[in-house]
N, C-alpha and C positions, 0 to 999 in steps of 0.2 A: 540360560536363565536359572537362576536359584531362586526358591522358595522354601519358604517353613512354613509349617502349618502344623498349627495347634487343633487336638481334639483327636480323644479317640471313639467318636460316633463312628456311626456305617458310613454316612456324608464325607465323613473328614478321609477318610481309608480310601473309599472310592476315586476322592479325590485326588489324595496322594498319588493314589498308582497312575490315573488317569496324567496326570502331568508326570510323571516318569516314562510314562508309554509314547510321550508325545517329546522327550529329549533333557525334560529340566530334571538339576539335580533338584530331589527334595528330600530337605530330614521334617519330620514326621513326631512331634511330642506328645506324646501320653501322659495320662497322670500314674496310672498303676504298670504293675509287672503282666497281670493277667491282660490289660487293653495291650501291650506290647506283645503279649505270646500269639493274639488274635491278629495284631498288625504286623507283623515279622512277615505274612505270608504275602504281603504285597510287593510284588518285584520292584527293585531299582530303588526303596527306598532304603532312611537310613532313619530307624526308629528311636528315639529315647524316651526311656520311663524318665521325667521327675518332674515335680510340680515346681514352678519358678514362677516367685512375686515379683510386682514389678521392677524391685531393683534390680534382682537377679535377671530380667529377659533385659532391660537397658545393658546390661553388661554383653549377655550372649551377644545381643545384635551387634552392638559397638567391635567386639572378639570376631564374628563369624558375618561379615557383610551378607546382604542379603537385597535381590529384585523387592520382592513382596511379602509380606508374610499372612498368613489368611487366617484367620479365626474362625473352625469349625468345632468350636465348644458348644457342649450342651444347651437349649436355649435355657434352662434355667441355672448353668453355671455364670450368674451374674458378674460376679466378683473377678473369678478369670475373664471376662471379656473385658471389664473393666479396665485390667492388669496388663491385658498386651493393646488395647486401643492408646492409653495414655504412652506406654512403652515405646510405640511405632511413632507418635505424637513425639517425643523425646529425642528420639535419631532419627527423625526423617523420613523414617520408609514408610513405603506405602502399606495403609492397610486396608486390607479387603474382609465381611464378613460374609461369611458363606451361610444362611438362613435354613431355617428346617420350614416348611409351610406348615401350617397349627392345622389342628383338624377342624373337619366340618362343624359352626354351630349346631348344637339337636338343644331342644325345648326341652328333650328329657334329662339335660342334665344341668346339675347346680353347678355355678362357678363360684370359689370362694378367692378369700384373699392368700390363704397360709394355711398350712397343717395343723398352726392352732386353734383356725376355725373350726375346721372338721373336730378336733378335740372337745370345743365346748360343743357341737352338735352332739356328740356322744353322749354326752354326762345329762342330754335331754332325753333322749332316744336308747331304744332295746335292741339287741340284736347283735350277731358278730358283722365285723367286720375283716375286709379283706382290703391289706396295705399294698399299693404299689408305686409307692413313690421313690425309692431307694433308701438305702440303710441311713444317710442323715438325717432324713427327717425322723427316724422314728422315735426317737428318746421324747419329744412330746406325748405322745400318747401313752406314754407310761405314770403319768398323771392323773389316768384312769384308774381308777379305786379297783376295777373288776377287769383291767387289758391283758394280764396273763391269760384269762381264759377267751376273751370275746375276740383279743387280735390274730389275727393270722397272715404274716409276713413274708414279700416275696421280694428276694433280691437276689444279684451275683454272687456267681459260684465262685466266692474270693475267699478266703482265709479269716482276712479282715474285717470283710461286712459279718460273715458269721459270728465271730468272737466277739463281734459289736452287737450283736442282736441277741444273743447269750448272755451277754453281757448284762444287758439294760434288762433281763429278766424276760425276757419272750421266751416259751414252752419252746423245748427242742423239737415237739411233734406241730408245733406249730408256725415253722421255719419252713419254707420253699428255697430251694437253692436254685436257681436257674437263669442257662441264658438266651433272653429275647431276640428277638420281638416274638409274640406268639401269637397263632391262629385262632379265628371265632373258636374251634370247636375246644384248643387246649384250653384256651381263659375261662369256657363255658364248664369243663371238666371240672376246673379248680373252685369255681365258688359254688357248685352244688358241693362237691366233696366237701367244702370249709361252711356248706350253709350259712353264706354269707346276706346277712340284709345289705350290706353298705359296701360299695366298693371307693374307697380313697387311692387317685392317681393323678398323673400331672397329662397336662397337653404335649404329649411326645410326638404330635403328628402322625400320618401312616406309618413313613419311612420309621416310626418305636413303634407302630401297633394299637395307636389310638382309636382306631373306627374299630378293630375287632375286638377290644375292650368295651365298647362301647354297644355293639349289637349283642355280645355276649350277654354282658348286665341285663340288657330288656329281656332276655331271653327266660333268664332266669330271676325276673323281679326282683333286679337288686339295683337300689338308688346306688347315682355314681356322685360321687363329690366330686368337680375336678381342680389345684389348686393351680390359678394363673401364673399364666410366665409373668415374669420378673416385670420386665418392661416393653410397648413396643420398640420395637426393627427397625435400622434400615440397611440394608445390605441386597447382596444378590442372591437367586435361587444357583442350582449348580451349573445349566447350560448359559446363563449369564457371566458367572463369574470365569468360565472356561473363555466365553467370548474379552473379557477384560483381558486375562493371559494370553486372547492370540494363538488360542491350543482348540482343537476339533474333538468335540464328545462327543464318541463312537457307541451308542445302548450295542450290546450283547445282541440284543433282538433282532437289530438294521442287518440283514447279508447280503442283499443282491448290489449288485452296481447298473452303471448307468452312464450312459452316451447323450451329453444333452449339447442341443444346436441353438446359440446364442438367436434371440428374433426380440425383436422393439414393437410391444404392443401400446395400440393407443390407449390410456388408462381411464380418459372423462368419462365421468357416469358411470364406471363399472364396479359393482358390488362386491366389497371386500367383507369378507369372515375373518376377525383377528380373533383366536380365543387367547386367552390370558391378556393380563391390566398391569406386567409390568415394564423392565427396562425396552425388552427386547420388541415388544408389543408397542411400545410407544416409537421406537424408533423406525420401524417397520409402517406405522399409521403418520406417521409425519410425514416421511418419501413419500408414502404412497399421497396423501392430502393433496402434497405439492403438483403432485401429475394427476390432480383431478376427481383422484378415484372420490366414493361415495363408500362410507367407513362404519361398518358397526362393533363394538368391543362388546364381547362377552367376558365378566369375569367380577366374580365378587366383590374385589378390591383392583383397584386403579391406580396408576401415578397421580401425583398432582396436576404435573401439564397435561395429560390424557384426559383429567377431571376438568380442568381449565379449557382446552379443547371443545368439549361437551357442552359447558358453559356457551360457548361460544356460537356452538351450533354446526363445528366443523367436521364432528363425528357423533356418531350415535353411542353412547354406552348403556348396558344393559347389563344391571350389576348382579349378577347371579349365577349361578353353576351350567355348564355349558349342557344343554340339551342335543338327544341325540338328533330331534326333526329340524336345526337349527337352520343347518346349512339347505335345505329343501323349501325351511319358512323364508330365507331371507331370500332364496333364488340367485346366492352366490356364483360370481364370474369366478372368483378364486378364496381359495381359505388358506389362513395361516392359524397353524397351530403352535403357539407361545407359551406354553404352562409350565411350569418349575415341576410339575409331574408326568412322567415318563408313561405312565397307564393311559392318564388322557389326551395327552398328544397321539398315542398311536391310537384311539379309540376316534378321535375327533380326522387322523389319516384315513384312516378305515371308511368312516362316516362320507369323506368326498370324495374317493373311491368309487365306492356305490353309487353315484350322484353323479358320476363324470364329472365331476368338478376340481381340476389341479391343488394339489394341494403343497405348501410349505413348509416342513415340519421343522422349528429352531433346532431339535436333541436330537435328531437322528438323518443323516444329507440322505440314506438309503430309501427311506420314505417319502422323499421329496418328488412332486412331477416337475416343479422349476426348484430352481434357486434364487435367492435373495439379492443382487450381485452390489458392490460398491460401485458409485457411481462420480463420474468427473464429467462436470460440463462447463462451455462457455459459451458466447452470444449462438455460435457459428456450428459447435460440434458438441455429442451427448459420448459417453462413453461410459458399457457398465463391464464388471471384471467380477469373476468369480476364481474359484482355484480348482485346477482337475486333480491336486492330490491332499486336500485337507489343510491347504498352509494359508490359513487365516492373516499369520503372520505377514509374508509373505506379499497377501493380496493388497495387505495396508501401505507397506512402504512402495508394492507399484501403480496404486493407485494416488498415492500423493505425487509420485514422480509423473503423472499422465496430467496429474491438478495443475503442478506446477508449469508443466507443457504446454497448456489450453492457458493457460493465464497468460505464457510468454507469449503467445502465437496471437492472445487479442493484444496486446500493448502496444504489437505493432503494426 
């Protein structure tokens, strides 16, 4: 399998290597030299610095055939997603985007449109501020009658972004060079040191540091501006889109292994715990529906069929962050843990654990007391299939050959 993948995020890197680790060649595009010196370290792949518009990737692709290609670019680099969705649209290939989850709603913070909202908020308001949106956005705030002294800017330790921040007239003492994501206590550090009233950043999600921006601010009584992503999503988190490839994501964290004995439980009436509301969660709550079980979704946001479900009366969804008493309120026969986040999947494993209560973890097989298995039935025979060494692949094409088995064996 060959893959490309644009973006050089933490997401997109992890990814990279994760389908390297698992057989596919993948090359790996960056926009800078510095995202390339930081992705070079990821084995099997094969990195390129350069920014290519869409004509330029219609070219690559047509030159360098390709399985899939994945878009794990910034969620506010609009423009590039833009550039390789129509691209893939052009030659056929499949595209897949790989999604950062946005951070937690908090009350305590304003959401605006654009940095040059935050701009005209200034020229109301007193106070310094502290920029952390990256080096493009900043030449708006220079706009600012009094922003040489009131801004204090924090971006990558590039060459480029500096001589750009230099450039536009920001105080050399007033430049932060550094590279993220950073901890409650460094962000806390920074806007006492810069006695910042106002902190302007974007929704990077955890996986940029957005919660510990966030608790930071309160800490130190500083309104946050944050500017919105571009547009909604729709795409996969990272255990979903591994499951589209047919490739097993193995967390660092999973080590023990495990000996498990195939057993066919009756499922009517029995209480299932799905946390997370998307691809994988919906398809896990459909099998299960069909054998019976009795269904509640935990999780902020939902698929539409999972919503339509709901509608319907076929499962219970419960749109809000997963609590830890959940699985004890609901009196769960079994929990699956479905979240595009690797902390609360194993917090929510942990959680049934404790509980005696089996648990399914999508991101990590180590955490699991069952497995999930694919299933082939007909009038007469039920059959489920799982893989004993992570080949997803694998399970797919011998469970359509078991499908097509049980189809031939009713026809006659």
């Amino acid at each position: 399998m060959k893959v490309l993948v644009f973006g050089g995020t933490t997401e997109g890197g992890r990814l990279a290597e994760t389908l390297a680790a698992n057989g596919a060649s993948v090359t790996l595009f960056v926009a800078t030299e510095y995202a390339k010196s930081l992705a070079t370290k990821k084995h099997g792949c094969t990195v390129i610095a350069r920014r290519l518009d869409e004509t330029a990737m219609v070219r690559y692709f047509r030159e360098n055939p390709c399985d899939a290609v994945v878009d794990a670019t910034h969620p506010y680099a609009d423009q590039a997603t833009r550039n390789i969705r129509r691209a893939c649209q052009t030659t056929k290939i499949t595209y897949l985007r790989l999604l950062r989850s946005p951070g937690k709603p908090n009350a305590d913070v304003s959401y605006i449109a654009n940095a040059s909202a935050a701009v005209e908020l200034m020229r109301q308001e007193r106070g310094n501020v502290f920029l952390a949106i990256g080096s493009k956005e900043l030449e708006c705030f220079t706009t600012l009658d009094d922003f040489a002294s009131r801004c204090f800017v924090r971006i990558l330790p590039m060459v480029e972004s500096l001589q750009n921040a230099i450039g536009l007239g920001f105080r050399n003492s007033h430049i932060i060079c550094m590279q993220g994501p950073f901890d409650e206590q460094m962000n806390k550090a920074m806007l006492e040191a810069t006695k910042a009233t106002f902190l302007v950043t974007k929704d990077s999600g955890d996986i940029g540091g957005f919660e510990a921006k966030i608790t930071a601010a309160s800490q130190c009584d500083c309104r946050v501006l944050v500017v919105k992503r571009p547009e909604e999503e729709t795409g996969f988190s990272f255990g979903e889109l591994c499951d589209q490839l047919g490739i097993e994501y193995r967390s660092d964290q999973c080590k023990r292994d495990n000996t498990f004995f195939p057993l066919f439980i009756d499922m009517k009436g029995k209480r299932i715990l799905i946390v997370g509301g998307g691809q994988v969660a919906e398809r896990r709550a459909s099998i299960l529906r069909s054998f019976g079980a009795d269904i509640t979704i935990v999780s902020p946001t939902v698929t539409r069929r999972l919503d339509e479900m709901s509608a319907r009366r076929e499962i219970v969804t419960m749109n809000r962050e997963y609590d830890r008493k959940d699985i004890e309120r609901f009196q769960t026969y079994l929990t699956i843990a479905a979240t595009d986040n690797r902390e609360t999947n194993a917090i929510v494993a942990q959680d049934a654990k404790k509980s005696n209560v089996p648990v399914i973890v999508a991101d990590c097989r180590e955490e699991c007391d069952c497995y999930f298995p694919a299933i082939a039935e007909n009038e007469s025979f039920i059959a489920g299939l799982v893989s004993k060494n992570r080949d997803h692949r694998g399970v797919s094409v011998v469970a359509e050959k078991i499908r097509r088995l049980l189809k031939d064996n009713q026809q006659r």
